[in-house]
N, C-alpha and C positions, 0 to 999 in steps of 0.2 A: 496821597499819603494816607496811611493805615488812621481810622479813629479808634478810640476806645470805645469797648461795650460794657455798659457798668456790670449789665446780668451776669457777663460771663467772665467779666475781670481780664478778656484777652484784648490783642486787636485785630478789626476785622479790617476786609479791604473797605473801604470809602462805597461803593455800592452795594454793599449788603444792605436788607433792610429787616430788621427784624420780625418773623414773623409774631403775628397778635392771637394772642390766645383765641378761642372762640368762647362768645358768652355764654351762660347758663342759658339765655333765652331760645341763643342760636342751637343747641344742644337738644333742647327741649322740640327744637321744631323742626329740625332735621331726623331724630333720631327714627324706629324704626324701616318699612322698609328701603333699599335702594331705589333712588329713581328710576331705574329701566324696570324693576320689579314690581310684577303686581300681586295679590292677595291670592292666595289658591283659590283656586277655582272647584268647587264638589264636585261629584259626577251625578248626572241626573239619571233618573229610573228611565225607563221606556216609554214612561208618560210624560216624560219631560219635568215630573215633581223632583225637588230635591229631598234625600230621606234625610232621618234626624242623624243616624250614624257615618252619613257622607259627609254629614253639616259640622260633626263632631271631628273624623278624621280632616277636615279641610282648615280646623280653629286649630286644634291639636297643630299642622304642620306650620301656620300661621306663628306659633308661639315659638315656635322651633327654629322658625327663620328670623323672625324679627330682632333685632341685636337688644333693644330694649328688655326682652322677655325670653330669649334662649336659654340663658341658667337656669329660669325657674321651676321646679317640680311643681306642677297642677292637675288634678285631675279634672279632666273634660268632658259633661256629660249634654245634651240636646234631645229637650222633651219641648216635640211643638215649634220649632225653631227656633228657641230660646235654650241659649247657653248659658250653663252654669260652669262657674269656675272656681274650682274650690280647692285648699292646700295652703299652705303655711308662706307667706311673704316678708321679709327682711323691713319692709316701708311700706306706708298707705301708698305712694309712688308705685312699687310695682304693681297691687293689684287694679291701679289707675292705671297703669300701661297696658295689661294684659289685659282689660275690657276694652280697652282703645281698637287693641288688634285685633282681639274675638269680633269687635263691630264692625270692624271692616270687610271679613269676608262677607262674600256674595251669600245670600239665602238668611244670612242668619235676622232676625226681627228686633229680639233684645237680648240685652247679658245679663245677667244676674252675676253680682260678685260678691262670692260666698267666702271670698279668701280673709284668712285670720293672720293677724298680724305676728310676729317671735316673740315671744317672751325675755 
């Protein structure tokens, strides 16, 4: 026999179960890449060194894919293997994500987050 479901004021069959939201924690710690997904990867010089402009297109793609950090417009710049990330952010949260991401790619050392919050 059908029970009531208050959320949706109908009724469902007797097996259904309703799905539970995901918590802000669970959100938090899931969120950028896919699991099968890993950080790009630079391409190295001939010496095997990563350049800073490899290191920058590799954060750059990093921001691109991550779901946390894809809207956002940042410019990307790596002196030394230290990125800087700078550009206008909606929350102190994104430019917390977007240094998260930036530290993940391979080569990079440190972020610098240069990003300003909206007025």
């Amino acid at each position: 026999m059908p029970r009531r479901d208050p959320r949706a004021g109908r009724s469902v069959p007797s097996w259904h179960r309703p799905c539970s939201p995901r918590p802000h924690e669970e959100r938090a710690r899931t969120r950028g890449f896919a699991p099968t997904a890993e950080p790009p990867a630079p391409e190295r010089s001939s010496d095997g060194r990563i350049g800073d402009e490899a290191l920058a297109d590799a954060v750059r793609d990093a921001l691109a894919l991550d779901a946390s950090t894809a809207e956002l417009s940042l410019n990307v710049e790596v002196r030394d293997a230290v990125a800087h990330l700078r550009g206008t952010v909606a929350g102190p949260e994104d430019g917390e994500n977007a240094e998260a991401v930036a530290a993940a790619v391979p080569g990079v050392v440190d972020v610098a987050d240069e990003t300003e919050l909206e007025v």
